[in-house]
N, C-alpha and C positions, 0 to 999 in steps of 0.2 A: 247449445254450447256458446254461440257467438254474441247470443245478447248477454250471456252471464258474465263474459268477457269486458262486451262493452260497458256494461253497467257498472263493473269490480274499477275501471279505467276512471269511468266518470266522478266517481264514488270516493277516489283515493283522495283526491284533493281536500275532502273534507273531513277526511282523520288525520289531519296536519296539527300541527302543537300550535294551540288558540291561547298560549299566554301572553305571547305581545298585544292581542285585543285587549284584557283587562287592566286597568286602571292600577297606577300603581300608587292608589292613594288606598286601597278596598284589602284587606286582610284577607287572605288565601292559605291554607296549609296545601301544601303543596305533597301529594301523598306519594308515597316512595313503594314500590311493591318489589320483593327480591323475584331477578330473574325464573323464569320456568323451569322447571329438574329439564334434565335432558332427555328425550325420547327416540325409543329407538330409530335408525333409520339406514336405508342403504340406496345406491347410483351405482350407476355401470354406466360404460359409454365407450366407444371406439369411434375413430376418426381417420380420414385420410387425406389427401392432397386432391386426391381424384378420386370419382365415381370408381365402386370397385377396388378398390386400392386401402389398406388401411396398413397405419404406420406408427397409430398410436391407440394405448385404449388405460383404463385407471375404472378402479374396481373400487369400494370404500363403502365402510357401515359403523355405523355405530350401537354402541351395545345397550346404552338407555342412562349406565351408569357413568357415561363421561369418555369412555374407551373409545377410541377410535383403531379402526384396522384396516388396512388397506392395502393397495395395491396398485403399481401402475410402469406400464411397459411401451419401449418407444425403438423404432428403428434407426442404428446408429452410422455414420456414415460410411461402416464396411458390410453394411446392410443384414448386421447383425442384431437380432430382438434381444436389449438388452430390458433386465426387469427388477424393481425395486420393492421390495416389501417392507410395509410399515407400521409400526402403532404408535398411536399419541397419548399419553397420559398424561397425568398431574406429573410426569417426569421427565416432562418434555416429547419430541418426535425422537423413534429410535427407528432407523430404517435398518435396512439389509440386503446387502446385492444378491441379487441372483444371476447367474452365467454371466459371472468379470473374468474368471477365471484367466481366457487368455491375454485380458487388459493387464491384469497383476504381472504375468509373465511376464520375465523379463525380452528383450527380443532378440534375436539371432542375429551376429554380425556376417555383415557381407563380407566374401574374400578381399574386397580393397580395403575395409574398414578394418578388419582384421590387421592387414599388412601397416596402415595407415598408423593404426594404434602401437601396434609393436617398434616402428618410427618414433614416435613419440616418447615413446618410455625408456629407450633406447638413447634418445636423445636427453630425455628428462635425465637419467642416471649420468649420461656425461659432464652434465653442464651442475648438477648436484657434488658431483665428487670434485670436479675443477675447484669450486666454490668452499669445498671443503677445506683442498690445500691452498687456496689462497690465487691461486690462476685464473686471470680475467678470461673469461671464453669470448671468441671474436672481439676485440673491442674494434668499435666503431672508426671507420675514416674518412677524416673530415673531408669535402669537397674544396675544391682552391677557391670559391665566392666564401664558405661557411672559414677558411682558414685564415682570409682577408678580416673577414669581421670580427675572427678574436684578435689579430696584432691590433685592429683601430682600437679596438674597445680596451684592451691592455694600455696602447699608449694612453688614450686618454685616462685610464683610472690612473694611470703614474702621474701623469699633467694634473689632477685633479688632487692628488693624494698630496705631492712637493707643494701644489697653491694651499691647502690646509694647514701642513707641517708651517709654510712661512706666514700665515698669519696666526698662528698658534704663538711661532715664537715672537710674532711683533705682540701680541697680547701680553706676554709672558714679561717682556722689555717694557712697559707701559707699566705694568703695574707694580714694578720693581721701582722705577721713575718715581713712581705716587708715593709708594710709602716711604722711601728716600726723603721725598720732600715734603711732607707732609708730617702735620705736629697733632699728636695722639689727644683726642677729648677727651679728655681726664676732666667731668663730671665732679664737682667737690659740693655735698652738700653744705658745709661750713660758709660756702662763700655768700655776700650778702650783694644783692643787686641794687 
């Protein structure tokens, strides 16, 4: 068995694609052969972490005609065997769980979460209906540093708003000035230069 190994090893390197050797001056049809049909075939296997120990294992055959069927199952991290069944056709992979049943379920609430939630919705409804008639629910109070920062910022956008407004209207005086004294270009093609 070990020389038929060694030999397959030795061997391979020389059923490598030998078309960069030939010359690309020398005409070649270069033969094209469609793929092999499919044959049947089938693997099993199981695996563990440790000696003794297995946590995973996948089943799989094919049918000769392209069909694949399979199977393949893994220990989840509430150390339950979950398992997935499958087939591949020309329609794609169509799997299928097996034993999710308690993953779908939805899950039980604890009594604080319970109380927590009823909290909530309790609350949600209050601050819904407020919102309805028009009532701010808690509004916010400002801290005396955040209550500083809006009179600066107010002054200043007033400082800043009056300096606008008074060069708006020095603009506004300037250009009344111009046309006052200023005599309209009346363009006359008649005229002879």
């Amino acid at each position: 068995m070990y020389p038929a190994i060694i030999l397959l090893i030795l061997a391979s390197p020389c059923l490598g694609d030998v078309s960069h050797i030939l010359s690309s001056q020398s005409e070649y049809v270069e033969a094209t052969t469609p793929p092999p049909a499919p044959r049947p075939y089938s693997f099993e296997y199981t695996a563990g972490r440790f000696p003794g120990h297995v946590d995973r294992a996948q089943k799989e055959y094919g049918d000769g005609a392209g069909t694949i069927y399979g199977s393949y199952s893994y220990l989840d991290p509430k150390l339950k065997v979950r398992t997935v069944e499958y087939k591949a056709d020309k329609n794609g992979f169509q799997p299928s769980l097996i034993n999710y049943e308690d993953v779908l379920a939805p899950p039980e609430d604890s009594e604080a979460v319970r109380l927590a939630k009823e909290r909530h919705y309790a609350l949600y409804a209050r601050i819904a209906n407020n919102n309805a008639r028009g009532v701010q629910a808690n509004p916010p109070l400002d801290s005396v540093s955040v209550a500083r920062a809006k009179d600066r910022h107010h002054h200043l956008y007033q400082k800043i708003a009056a300096e606008h407004a008074a060069i708006a209207h020095q603009r506004e005086g300037e250009r009344l000035a111009y046309e006052a004294t200023s005599v309209p270009n009346d363009v006359n093609e008649s005229h002879n230069y």
